[in-house]
N, C-alpha and C positions, 0 to 999 in steps of 0.2 A: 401321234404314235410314230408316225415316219420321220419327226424329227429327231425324237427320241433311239429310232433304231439304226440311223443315219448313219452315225459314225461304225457304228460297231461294222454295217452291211460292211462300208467302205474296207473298214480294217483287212488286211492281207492273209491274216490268220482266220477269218472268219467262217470262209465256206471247209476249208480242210477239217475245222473243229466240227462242221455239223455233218462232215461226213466222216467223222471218226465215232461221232455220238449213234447216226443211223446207222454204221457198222456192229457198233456192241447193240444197242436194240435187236436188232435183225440176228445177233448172237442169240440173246436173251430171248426171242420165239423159237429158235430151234434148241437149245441148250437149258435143261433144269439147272439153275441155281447157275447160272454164268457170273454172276456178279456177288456169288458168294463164296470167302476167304475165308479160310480155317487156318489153327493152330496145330500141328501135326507133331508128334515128336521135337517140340520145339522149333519146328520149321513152319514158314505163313506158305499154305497151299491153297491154289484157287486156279480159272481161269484166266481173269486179270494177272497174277502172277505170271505164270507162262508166260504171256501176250510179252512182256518186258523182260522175261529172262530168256528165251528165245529171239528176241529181236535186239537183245543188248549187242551181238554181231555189228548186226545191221547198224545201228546208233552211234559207233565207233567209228562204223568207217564213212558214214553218209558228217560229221564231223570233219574228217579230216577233209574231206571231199569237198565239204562248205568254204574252206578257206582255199581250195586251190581254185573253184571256182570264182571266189570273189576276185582271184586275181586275173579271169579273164582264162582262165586253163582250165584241162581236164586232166584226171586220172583214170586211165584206163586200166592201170595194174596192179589194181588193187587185192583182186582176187586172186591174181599169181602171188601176188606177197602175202598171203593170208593161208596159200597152200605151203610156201615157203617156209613160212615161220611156225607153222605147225607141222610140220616133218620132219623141221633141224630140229626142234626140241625134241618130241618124241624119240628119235633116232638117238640123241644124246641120252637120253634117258633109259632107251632099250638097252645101251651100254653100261648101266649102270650094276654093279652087283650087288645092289640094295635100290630099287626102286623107290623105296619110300623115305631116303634118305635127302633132307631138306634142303640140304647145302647143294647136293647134287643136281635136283629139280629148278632151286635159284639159280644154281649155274647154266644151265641149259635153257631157261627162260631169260637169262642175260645174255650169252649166244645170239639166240633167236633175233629178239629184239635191237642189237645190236647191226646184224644182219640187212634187218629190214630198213634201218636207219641209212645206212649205206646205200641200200637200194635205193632210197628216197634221196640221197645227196644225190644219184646218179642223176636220178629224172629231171631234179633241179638243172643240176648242172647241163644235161642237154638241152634245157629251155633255156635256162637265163645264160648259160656262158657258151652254147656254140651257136642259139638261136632256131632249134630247129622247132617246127610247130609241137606245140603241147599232145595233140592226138597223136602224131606221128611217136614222137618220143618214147611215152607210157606205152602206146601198142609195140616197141620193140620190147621192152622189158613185159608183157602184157604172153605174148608168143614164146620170149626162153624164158621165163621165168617158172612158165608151166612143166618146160622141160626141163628148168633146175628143180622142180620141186617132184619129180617125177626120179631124178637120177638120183635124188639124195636116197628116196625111198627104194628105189631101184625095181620103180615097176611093182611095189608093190604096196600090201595097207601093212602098216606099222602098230603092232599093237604091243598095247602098255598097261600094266595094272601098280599104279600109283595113286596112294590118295593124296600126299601135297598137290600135286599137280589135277587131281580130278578135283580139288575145291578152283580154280580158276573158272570153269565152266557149269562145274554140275555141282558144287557146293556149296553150303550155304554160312554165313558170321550174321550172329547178331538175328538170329531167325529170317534174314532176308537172303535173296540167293545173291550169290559171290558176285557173279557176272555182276549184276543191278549196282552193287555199290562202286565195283570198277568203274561203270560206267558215268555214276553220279561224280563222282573225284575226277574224272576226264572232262565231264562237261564242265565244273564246275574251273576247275585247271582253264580251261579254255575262253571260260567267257572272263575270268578275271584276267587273262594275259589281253585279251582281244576288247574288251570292253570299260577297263577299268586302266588300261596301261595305254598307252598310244601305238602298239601293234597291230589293235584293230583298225584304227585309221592309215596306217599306211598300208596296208591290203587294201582298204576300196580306194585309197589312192593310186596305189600302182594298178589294181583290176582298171580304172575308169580312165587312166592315160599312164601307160608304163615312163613314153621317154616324155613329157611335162613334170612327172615324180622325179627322174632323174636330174632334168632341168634344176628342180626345184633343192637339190639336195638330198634327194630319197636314196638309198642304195636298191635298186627295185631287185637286182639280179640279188642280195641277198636276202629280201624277202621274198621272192619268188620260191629260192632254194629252200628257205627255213620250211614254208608251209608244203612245198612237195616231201620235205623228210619228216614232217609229223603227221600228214599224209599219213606216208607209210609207217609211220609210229604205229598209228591208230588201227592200221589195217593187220600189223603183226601181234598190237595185243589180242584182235577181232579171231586169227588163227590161233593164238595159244586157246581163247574160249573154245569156239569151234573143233578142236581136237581135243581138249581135259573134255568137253561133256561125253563125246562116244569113246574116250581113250583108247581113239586110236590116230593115225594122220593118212590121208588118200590124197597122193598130190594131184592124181588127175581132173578128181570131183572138189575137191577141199575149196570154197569161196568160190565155185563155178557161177559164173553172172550177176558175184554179188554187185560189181561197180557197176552194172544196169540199174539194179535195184538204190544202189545210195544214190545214182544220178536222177531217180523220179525224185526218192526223196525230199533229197536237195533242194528240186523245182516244187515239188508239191507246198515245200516248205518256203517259198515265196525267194530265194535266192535266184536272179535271173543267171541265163549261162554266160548273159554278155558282161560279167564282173561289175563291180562298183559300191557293191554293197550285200549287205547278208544277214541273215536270221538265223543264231546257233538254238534257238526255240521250235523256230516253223521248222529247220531242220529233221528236230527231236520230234516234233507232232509228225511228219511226213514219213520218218520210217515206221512210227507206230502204226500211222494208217495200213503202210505196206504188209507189215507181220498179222495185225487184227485181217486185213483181208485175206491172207492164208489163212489164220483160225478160222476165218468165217467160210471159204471154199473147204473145208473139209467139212466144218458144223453142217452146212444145209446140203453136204452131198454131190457137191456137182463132179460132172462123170469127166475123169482125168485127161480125156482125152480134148475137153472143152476148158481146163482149169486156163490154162495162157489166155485164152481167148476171155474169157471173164474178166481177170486178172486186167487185161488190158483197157477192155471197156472201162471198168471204174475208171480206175487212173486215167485214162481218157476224160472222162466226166469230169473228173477232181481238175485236171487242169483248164478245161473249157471253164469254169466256174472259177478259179483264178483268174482268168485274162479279163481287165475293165472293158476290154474292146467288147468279147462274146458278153460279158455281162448287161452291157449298153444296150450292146443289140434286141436282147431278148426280154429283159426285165423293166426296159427305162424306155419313156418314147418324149419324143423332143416337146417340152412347152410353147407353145404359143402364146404371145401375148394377146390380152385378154381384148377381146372385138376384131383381132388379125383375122383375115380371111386365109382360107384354107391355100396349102404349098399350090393346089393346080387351078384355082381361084387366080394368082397372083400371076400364075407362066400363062394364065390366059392372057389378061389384062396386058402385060408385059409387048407380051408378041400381036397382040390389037394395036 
């Protein structure tokens, strides 16, 4: 049997899945029917649903986030670009004298997105062309980003009643909700550029030795740029979602600590911080764990003033149970060959 379950234990996706599986369990004893999906007016409703339409956000940006890390970087400002790009739309939008006009809402979602691209050239280009550290960099745009996303709105919440734009977040194609397919065409966008093209390899190239990839012929400082600006791609469609579901934009709260949450993610998801390589899968398992465990701190109740501290513990856990080192430690005890005398047997003998 232990041979048999050998490889799986081993596998890096392993422990994240069994605590995504004891997550919805532990759903399913506080929640009737947690695992049952209806047909609703032509819409698929459920718990499971939610779990993925609510954390389609998170999905997006912990993506973009996988590749900046495999390069050896972070993004810090993520969340400013996701309050950004959901305030210049809205705002555009609130200008509109037909709200519900298509061309209008594509424009304004082409803006946005636009915007955030730029943003993302910028942060590139402070890593890869002035050289300044990646955390430093993002936490400048991380601090006025907040306060570009604050001045658009001007201090205040922006509210819009648009239905092209409420199907970005809160509608649904295809009986599936909007966001979910968004997100499937991103991921799917992502692992064919990164897994099927040779972009993926020059990310864990440049993540595992920036100037060796240059040595070698790598343009590292243009990969470095490409993935800080789809970065931000991903974090600005994340804000269009997050502001069409409550139609409205809040630059102050808008993606508040979401780049905390896509950085468990990330790690939960078996991507180290120290670059080199990456899982756009454990990625996707890692935010879901994140969003199911908010489902689950409401389902059982725990009292708001404890939810961070819960919240932590797991993910605490989930990552002790990724590290081979703590997994050695506690589950594996060293073999002895068979007639060896015991380790303090031996330092007797030794020191006799």
């Amino acid at each position: 049997m232990t041979a048999f379950l050998g490889p799986f234990l081993r596998h890096r996706l392993f422990w994240p899945v069994v605590i995504l599986v004891g997550l919805l369990l532990l759903n399913l004893v506080f929640t009737d029917n947690f695992f049952h999906v209806e047909m609703k007016d032509d819409h698929l409703y459920g718990s499971l649903i939610d779990i993925f339409r609510f954390g389609a956000p998170l999905i997006l940006v912990s993506l973009g986030m996988t590749l900046v890390i495999a390069t050896s970087g972070i993004d810090l400002s993520v969340g400013s670009v996701v309050a950004i790009s959901g305030a210049l739309a809205c705002l555009q939008i609130s200008d509109l004298g037909n709200q519900n006009s298509v061309g209008g809402v594509l424009s304004a979602v082409g803006v946005a997105l636009l915007l955030s691209l730029v943003l993302g050239a910028w942060n590139g280009l402070l890593v890869a062309g002035v050289g300044i550290q990646p955390i430093i960099a993002t936490l400048i745009l991380m601090v006025a980003g907040r306060g570009l996303a604050q001045l658009i709105t001007q201090g205040q919440i922006i509210t819009i009643n648009s239905s092209p734009y409420k199907l970005i977040g809160g509608g649904y194609w295809l009986t599936v909700p909007f966001g979910i397919i968004i997100v499937i065409a991103v991921l799917a966008l992502t692992a064919f550029l990164t897994r099927r093209l040779a972009l993926g390899l020059l990310i864990e190239s440049v993540g595992g030795n920036a100037e060796a990839s240059r040595l070698a012929g790598i343009g590292s400082r243009a990969v470095i740029i490409t993935v800080y600006t789809f970065c931000a791609l991903c974090a600005g469609i994340a804000g269009l979602m997050i502001s069409s579901n409550v139609s409205s934009a809040d630059g102050n709260n808008a993606g508040l600590w979401i780049e905390l949450d896509a950085i468990l993610a990330v790690v939960i998801g078996g991507t180290p911080l120290s670059g080199g390589r990456f899982s756009l899968g454990g990625t996707v398992l890692g935010a879901l764990i994140i969003q199911t465990l908010t489902t689950t701190i409401y389902s059982i109740g725990v009292p708001p003033q404890t939810t961070l501290l819960f919240k932590a513990l797991v993910v605490t856990i989930v990552c002790l149970l990724q590290s081979p080192a703590f997994r050695a430690k506690v589950f594996h005890r060293r073999r002895r060959p068979a007639g060896a005398p015991p380790v303090a047997e031996e330092k007797v003998r030794v020191s006799a």
